[in-house]
SERO-4910 file (N, C-alpha, C, O; in steps of 0.05 Angstrom, whole numbers):
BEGIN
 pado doro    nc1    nc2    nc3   cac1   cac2   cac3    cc1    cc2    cc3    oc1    oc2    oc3
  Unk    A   1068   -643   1398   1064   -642   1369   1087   -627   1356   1099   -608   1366
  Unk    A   1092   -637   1334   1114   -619   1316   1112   -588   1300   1093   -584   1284
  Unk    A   1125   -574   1303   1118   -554   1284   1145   -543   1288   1162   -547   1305
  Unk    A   1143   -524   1259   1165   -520   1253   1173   -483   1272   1155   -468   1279
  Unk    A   1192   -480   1275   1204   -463   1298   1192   -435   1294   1202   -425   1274
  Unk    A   1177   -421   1303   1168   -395   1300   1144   -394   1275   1136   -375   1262
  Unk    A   1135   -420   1276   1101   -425   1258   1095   -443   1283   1109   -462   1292
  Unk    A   1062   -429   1295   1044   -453   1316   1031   -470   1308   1022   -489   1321
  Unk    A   1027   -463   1280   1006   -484   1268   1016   -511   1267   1039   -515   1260
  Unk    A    999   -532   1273   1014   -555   1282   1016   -579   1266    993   -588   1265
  Unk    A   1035   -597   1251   1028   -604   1228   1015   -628   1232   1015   -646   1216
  Unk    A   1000   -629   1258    977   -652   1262    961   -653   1289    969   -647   1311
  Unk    A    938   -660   1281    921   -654   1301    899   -676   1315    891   -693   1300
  Unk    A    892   -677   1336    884   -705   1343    841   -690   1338    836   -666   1339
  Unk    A    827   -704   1335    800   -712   1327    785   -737   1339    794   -760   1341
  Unk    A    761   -728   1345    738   -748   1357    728   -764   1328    715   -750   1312
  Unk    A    731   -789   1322    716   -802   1306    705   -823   1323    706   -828   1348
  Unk    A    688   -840   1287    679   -860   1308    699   -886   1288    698   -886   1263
  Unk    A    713   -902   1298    721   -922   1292    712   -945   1286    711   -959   1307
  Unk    A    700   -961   1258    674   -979   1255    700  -1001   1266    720   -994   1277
  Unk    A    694  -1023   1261    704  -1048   1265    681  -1071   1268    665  -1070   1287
  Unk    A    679  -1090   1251    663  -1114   1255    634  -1100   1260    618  -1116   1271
  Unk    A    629  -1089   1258    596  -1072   1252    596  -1054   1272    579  -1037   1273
  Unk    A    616  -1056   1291    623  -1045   1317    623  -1014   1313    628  -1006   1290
  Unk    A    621  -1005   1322    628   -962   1328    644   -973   1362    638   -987   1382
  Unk    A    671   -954   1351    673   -940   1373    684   -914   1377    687   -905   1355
  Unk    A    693   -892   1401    689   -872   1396    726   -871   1406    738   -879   1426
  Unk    A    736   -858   1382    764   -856   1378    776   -834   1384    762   -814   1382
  Unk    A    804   -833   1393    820   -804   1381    839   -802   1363    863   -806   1366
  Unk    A    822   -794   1333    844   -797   1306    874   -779   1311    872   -758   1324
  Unk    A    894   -786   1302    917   -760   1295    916   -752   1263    926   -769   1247
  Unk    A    908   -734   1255    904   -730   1230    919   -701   1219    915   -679   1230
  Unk    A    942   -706   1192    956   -695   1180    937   -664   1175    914   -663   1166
  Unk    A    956   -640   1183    944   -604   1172    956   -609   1142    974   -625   1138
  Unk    A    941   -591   1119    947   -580   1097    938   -549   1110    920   -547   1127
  Unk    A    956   -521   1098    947   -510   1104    960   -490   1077    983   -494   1068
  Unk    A    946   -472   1067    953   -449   1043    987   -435   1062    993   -425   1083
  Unk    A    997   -442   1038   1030   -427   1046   1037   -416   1019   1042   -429    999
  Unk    A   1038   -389   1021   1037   -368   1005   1067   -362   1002   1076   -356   1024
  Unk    A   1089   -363    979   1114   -363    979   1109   -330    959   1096   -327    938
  Unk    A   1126   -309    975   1119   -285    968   1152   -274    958   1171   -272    973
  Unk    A   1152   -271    941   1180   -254    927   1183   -233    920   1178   -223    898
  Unk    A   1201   -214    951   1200   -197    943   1169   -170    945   1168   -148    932
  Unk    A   1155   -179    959   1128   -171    966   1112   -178    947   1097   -158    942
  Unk    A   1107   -194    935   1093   -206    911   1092   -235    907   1108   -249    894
  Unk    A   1061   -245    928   1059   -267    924   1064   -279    898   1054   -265    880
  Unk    A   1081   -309    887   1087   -310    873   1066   -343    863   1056   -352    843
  Unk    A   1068   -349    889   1048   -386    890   1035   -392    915   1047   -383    935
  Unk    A   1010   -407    919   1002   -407    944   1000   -439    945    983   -440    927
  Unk    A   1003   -462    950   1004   -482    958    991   -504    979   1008   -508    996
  Unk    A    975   -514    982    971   -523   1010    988   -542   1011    993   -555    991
  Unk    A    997   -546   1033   1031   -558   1048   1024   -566   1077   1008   -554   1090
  Unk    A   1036   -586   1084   1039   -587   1117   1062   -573   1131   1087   -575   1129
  Unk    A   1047   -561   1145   1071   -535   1160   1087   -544   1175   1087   -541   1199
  Unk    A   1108   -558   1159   1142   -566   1172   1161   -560   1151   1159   -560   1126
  Unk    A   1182   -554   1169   1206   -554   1149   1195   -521   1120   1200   -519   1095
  Unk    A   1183   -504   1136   1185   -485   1111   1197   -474   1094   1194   -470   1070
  Unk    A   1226   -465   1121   1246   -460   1098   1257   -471   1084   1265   -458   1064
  Unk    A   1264   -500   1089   1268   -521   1064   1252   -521   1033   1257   -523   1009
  Unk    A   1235   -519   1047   1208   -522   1020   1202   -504   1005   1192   -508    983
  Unk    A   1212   -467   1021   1203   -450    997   1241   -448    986   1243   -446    962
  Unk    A   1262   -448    998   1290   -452    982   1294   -479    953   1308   -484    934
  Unk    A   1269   -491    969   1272   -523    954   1253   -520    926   1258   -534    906
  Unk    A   1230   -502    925   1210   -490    906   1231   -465    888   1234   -466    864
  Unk    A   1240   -448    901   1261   -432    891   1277   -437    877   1285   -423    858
  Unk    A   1287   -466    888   1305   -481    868   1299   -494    838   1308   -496    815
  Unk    A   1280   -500    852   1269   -526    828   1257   -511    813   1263   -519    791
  Unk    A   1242   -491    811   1221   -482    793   1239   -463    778   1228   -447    762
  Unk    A   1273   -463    784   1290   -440    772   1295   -400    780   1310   -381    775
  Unk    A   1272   -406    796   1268   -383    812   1293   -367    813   1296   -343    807
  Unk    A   1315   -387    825   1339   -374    840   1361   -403    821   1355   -426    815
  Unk    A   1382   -390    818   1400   -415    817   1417   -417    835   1440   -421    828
  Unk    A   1413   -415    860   1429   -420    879   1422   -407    913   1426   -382    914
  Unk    A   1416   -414    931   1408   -406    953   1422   -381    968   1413   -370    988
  Unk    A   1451   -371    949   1459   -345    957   1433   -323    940   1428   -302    953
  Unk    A   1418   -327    912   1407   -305    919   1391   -304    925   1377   -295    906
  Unk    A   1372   -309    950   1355   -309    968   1376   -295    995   1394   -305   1010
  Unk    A   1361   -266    991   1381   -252   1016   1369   -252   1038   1381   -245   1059
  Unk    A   1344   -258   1038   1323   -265   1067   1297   -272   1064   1278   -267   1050
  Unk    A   1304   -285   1086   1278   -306   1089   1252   -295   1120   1261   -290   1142
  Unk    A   1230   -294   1114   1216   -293   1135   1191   -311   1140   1175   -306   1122
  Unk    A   1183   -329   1153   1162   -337   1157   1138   -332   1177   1139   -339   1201
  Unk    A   1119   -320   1167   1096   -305   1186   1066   -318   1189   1051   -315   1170
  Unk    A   1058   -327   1206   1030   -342   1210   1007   -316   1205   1003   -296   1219
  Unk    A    996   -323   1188    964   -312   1181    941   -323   1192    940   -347   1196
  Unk    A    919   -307   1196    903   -317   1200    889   -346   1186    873   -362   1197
  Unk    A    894   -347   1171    881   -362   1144    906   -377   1133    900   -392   1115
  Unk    A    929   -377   1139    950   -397   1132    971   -387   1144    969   -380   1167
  Unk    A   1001   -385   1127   1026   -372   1130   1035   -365   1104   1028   -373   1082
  Unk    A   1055   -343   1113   1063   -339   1086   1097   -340   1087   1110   -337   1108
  Unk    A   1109   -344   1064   1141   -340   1071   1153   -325   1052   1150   -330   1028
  Unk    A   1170   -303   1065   1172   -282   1050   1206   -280   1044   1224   -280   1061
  Unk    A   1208   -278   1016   1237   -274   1013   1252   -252    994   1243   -248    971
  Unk    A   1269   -243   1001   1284   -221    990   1300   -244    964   1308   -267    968
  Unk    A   1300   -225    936   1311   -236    927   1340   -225    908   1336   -201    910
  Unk    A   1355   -226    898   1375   -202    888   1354   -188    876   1330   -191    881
  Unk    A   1369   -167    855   1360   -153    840   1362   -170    812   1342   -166    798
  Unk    A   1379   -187    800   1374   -192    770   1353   -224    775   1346   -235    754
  Unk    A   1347   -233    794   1330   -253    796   1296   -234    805   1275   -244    799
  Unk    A   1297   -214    815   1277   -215    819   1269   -193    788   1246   -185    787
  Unk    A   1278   -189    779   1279   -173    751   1267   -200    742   1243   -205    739
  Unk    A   1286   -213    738   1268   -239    720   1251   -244    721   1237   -238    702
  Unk    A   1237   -259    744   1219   -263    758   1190   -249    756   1167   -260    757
  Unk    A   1198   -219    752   1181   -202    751   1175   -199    721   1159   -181    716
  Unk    A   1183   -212    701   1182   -213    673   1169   -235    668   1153   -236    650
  Unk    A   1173   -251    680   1164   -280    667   1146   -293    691   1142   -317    696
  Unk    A   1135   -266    705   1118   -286    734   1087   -294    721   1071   -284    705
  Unk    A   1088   -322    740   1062   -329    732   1043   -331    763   1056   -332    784
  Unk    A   1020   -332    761   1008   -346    786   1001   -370    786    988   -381    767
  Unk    A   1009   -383    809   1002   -418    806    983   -413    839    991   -399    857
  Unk    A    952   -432    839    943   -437    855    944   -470    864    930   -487    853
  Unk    A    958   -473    882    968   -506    877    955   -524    899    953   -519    923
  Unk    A    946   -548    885    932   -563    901    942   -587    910    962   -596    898
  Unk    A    931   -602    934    952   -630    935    957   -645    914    936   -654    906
  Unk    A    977   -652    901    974   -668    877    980   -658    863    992   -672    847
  Unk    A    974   -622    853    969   -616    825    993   -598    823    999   -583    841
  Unk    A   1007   -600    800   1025   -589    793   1013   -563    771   1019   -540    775
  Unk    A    999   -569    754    988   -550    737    969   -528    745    967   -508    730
  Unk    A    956   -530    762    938   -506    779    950   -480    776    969   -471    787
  Unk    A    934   -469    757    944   -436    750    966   -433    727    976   -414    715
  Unk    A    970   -461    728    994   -443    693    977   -426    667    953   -428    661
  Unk    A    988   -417    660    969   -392    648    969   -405    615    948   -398    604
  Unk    A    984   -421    599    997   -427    575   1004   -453    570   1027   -455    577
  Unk    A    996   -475    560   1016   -494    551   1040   -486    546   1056   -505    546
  Unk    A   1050   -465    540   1084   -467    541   1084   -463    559   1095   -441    557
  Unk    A   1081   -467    587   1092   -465    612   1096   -486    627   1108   -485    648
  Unk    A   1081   -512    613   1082   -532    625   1099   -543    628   1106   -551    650
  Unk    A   1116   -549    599   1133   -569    589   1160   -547    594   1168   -542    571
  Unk    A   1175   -533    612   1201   -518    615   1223   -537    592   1218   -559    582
  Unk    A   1251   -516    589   1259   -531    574   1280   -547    589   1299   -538    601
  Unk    A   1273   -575    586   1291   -591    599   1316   -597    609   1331   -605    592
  Unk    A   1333   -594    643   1359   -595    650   1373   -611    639   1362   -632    634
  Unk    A   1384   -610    636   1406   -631    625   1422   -643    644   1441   -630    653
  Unk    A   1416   -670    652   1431   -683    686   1459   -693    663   1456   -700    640
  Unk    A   1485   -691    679   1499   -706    676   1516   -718    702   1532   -703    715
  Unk    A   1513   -739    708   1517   -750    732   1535   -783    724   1530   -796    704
  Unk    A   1554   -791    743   1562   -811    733   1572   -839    752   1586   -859    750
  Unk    A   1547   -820    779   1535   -842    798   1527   -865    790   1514   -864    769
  Unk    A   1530   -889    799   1523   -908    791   1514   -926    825   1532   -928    842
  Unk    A   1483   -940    831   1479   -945    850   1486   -976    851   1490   -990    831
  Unk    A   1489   -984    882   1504  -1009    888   1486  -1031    885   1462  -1030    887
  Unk    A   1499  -1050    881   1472  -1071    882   1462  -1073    913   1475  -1076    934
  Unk    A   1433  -1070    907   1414  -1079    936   1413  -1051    943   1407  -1048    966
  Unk    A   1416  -1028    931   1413  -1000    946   1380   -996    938   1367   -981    952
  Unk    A   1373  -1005    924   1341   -992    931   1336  -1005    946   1331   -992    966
  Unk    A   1332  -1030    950   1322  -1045    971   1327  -1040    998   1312  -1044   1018
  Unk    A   1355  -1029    998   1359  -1021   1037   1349   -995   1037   1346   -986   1060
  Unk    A   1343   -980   1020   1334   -953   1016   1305   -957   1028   1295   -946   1048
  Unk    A   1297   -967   1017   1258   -977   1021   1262   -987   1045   1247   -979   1062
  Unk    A   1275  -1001   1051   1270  -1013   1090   1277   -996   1099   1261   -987   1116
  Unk    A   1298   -985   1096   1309   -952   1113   1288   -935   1116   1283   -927   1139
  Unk    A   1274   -927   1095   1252   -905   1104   1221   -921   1105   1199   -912   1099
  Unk    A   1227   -940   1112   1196   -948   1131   1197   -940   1157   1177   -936   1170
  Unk    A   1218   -939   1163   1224   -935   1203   1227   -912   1203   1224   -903   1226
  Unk    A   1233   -886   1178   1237   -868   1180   1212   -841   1174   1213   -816   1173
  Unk    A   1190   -859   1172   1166   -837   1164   1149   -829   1182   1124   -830   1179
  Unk    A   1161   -819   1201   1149   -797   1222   1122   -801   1224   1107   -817   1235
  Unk    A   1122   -774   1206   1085   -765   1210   1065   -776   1196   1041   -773   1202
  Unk    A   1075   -791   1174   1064   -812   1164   1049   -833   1181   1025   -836   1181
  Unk    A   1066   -847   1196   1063   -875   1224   1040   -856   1244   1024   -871   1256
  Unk    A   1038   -833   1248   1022   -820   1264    998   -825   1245    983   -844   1250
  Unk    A    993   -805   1219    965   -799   1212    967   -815   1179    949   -808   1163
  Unk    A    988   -837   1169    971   -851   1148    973   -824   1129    965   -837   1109
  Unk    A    975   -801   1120    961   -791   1105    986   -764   1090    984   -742   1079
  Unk    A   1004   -778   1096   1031   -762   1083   1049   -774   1061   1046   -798   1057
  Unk    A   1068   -761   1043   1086   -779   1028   1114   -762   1039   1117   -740   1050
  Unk    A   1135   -784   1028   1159   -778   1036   1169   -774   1018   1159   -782    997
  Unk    A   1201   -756   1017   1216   -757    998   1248   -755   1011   1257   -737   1025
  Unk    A   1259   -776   1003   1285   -788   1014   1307   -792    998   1305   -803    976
  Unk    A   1335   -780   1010   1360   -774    995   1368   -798   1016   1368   -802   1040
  Unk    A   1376   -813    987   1398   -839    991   1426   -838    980   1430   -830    957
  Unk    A   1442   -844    993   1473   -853    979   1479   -868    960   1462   -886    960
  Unk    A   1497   -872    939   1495   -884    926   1497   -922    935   1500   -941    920
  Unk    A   1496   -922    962   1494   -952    973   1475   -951    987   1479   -961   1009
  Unk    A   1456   -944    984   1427   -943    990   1411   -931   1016   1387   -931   1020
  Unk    A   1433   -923   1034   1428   -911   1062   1412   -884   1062   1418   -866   1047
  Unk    A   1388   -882   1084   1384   -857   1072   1391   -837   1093   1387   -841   1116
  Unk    A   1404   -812   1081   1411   -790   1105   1391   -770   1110   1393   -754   1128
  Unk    A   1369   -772   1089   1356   -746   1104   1325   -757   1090   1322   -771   1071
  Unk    A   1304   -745   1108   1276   -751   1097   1259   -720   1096   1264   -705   1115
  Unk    A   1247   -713   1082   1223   -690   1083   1185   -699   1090   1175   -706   1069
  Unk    A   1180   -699   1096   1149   -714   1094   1130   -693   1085   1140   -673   1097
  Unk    A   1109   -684   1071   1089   -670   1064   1059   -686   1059   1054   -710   1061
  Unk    A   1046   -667   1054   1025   -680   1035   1016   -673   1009    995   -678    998
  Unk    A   1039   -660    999   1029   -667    973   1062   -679    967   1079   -673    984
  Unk    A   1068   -695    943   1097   -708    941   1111   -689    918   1134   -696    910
  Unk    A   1103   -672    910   1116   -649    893   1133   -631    923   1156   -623    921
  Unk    A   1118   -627    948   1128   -607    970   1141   -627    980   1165   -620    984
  Unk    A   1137   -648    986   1159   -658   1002   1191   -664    983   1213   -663    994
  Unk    A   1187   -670    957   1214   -665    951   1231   -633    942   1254   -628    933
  Unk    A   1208   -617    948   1217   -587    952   1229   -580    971   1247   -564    973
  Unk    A   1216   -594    988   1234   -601   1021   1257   -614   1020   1274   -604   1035
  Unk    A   1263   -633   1007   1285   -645   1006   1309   -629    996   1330   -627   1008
  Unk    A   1302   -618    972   1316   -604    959   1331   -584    971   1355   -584    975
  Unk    A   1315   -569    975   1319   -550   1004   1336   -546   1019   1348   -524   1021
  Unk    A   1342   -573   1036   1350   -578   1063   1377   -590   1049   1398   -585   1062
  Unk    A   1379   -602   1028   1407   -610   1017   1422   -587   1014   1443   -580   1026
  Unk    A   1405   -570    990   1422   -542    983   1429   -525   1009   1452   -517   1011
  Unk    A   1412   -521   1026   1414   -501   1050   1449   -521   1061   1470   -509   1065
  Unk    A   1448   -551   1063   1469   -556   1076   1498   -564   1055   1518   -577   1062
  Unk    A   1492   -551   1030   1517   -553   1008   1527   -581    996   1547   -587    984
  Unk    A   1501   -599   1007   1508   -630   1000   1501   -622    970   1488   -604    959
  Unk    A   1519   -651    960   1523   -659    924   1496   -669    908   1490   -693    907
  Unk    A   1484   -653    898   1466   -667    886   1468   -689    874   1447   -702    874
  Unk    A   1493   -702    858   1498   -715    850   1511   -740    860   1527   -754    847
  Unk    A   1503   -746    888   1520   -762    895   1504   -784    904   1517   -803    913
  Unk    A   1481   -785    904   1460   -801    915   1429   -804    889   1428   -801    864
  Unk    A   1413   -808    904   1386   -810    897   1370   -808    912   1372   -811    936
  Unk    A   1343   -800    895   1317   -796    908   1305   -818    913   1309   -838    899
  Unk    A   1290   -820    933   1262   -845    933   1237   -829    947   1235   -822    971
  Unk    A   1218   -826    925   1185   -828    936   1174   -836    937   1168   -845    914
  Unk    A   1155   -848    964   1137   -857    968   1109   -855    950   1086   -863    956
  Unk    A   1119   -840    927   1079   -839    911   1090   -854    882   1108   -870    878
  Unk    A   1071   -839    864   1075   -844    840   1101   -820    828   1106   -798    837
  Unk    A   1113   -832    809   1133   -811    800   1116   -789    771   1110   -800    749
  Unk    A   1112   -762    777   1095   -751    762   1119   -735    739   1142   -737    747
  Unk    A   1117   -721    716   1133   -707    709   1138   -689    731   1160   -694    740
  Unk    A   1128   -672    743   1140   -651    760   1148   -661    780   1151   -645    799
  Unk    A   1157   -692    785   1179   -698    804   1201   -696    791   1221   -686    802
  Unk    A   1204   -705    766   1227   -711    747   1237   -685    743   1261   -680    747
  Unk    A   1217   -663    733   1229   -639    726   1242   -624    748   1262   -610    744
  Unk    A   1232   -626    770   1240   -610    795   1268   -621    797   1287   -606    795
  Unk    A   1272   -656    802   1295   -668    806   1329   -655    788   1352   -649    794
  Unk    A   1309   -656    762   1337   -649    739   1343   -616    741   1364   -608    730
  Unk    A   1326   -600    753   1327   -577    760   1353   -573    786   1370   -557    793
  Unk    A   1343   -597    794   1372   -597    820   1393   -607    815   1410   -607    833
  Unk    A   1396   -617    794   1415   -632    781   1417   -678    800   1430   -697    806
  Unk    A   1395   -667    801   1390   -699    814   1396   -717    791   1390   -703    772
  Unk    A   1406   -746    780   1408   -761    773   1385   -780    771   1369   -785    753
  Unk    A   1387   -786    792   1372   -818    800   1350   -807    813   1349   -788    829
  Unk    A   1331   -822    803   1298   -821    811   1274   -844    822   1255   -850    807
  Unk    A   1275   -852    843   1264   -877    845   1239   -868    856   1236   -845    863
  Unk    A   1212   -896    857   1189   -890    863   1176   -912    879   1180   -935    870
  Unk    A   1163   -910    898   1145   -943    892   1126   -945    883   1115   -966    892
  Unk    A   1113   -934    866   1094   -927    847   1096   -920    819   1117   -908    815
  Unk    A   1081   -923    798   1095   -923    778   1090   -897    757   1067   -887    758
  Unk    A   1106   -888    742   1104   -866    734   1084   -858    720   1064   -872    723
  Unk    A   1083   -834    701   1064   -827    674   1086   -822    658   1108   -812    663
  Unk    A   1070   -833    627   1091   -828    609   1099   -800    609   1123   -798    602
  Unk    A   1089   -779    614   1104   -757    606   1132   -755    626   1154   -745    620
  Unk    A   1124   -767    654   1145   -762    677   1179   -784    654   1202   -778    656
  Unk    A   1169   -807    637   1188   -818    631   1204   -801    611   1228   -795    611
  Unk    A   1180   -792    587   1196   -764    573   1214   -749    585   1238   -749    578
  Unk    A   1206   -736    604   1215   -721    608   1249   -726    623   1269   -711    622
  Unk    A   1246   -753    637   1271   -758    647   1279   -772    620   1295   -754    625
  Unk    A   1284   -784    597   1294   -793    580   1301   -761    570   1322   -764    558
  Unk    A   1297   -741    570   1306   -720    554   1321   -703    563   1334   -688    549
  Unk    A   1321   -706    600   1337   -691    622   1359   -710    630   1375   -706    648
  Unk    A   1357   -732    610   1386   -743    631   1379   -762    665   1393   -771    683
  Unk    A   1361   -762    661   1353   -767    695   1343   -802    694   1322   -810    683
  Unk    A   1358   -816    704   1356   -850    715   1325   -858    732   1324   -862    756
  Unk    A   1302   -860    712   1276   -856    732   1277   -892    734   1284   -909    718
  Unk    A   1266   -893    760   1260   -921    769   1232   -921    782   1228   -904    800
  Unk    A   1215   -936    775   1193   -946    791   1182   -967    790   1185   -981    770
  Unk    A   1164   -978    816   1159  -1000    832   1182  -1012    839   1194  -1033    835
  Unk    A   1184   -993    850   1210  -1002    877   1192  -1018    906   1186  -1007    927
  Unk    A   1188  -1039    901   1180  -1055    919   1195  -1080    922   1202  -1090    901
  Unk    A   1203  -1094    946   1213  -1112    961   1238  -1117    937   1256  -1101    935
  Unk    A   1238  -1137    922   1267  -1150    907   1259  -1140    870   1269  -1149    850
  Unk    A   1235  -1120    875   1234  -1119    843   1240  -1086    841   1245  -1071    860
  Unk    A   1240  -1081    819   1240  -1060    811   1236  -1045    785   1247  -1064    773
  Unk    A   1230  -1028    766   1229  -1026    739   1244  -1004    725   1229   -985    728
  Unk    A   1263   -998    712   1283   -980    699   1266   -964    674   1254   -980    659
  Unk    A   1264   -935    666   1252   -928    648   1260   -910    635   1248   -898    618
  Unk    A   1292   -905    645   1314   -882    630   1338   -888    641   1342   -899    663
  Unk    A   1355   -881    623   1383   -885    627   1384   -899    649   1383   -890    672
  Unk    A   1386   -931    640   1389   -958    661   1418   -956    666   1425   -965    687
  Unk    A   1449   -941    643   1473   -944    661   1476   -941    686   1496   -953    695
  Unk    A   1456   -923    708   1466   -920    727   1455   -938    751   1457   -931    775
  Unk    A   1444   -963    742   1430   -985    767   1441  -1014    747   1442  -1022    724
  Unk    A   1447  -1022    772   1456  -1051    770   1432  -1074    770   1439  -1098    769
***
């Protein structure tokens, strides 16, 4: 089983069911996807608790760091620790002094659930941040979503095991994909993504995203937070997720399925 290096918790676990079929029972061994509470602490002060599948952590809390503005940049995060709890994990990070000043001014608590982006915002003004401004002048090739979407069918790990994950995948601007994150909720797995680009100094701007769910505003906002461009989905958005990329600059695409697809902001950058 997988887990990530110095966390035991395992991000899947096999289970006795019973398997119906044709009125039939029989007695199975499921592999079924962990969520488990991952407590991202700044600075000794839990700041968000999440339930997440425990891979790729440090991606995910550098990639949350990122996106939520926390940090603008993975130098000020001067250390990282990840520690298994009884009751979850937590990951603990040092942060400078004028980010964690901030931080400590403007902290909120978020209790976050699969799916939910809003869990614990304290204010409608906290919902709506004020929008990045992408300027990107990527432009993708013809047929790149489409080899993008066949590319990460072969590429979804833990998904092909337990059915019960989403992905989030950095493609080139010719549709190849170089890197995948998987979670269960699709806000963490492109926190993951994020993450694992910044940790390795790749261009935000030189590719695009593709998720496997629906595109929500807090995929869009996280994306333009990273200075992501291009946004694709195979599922289709909510109007606020389209606001919000019409106001950030950000190229949202969804129902990315087989030869179709649908454009819902700045179409210069898809053929």
């Amino acid at each position: 089983m997988q887990h990530e290096a110095g966390v035991g918790i395992e991000a899947h676990n096999s289970y006795r069911a019973d398997r119906w079929a044709g009125g039939v029972a029989t007695l199975s061994s499921e592999t079924v996807a962990e969520e488990v509470p991952v407590a991202l602490v700044y600075n000794g002060i839990s700041h968000a608790v999440m339930l997440a599948t425990p891979l790729d952590l440090e991606d995910f809390a550098l990639g949350f760091s990122l996106s939520e503005c926390i940090v603008g940049r993975p130098s000020e995060i001067h250390d990282l620790d990840i520690i298994e709890r009884a009751n979850g994990i937590e990951v603990h990070m040092e942060l400078s002094a004028q980010r964690a000043h901030a931080l400590k001014a403007h902290r909120r608590t978020l209790a976050g659930r699969t799916g939910c982006g809003l869990c614990g915002t304290e204010s409608l003004d906290q919902v709506a941040r004020r929008a990045t401004t992408v300027e990107s002048g990527a432009v993708l090739a013809e047929g790149a979503l489409q080899r993008a979407l066949a590319e990460l069918q072969g590429m979804q790990h833990l998904f092909h095991l337990t059915g019960a994950v989403h992905a989030a995948a950095w493609c080139g601007v010719d549709g190849h994909v170089d890197l995948v994150r998987e979670d269960v909720g699709r806000h963490n797995a492109l926190d993951k993504l994020i993450g694992s680009l910044a940790s390795q100094r790749r261009a935000f701007d030189q590719g695009f995203v593709l998720m496997t769910s629906r595109a929500s505003y807090e995929i869009v906002q996280k994306a333009a937070a990273a200075g992501i461009a291009v946004v694709a989905a195979v599922s289709a958005p909510t109007g606020m997720a389209v606001r919000v990329a019409i106001d950030s600059g950000v190229t949202l695409i969804g129902f990315v399925r087989g030869e179709r697809h649908c454009v819902y902001s700045h179409p210069q950058r898809v053929h």
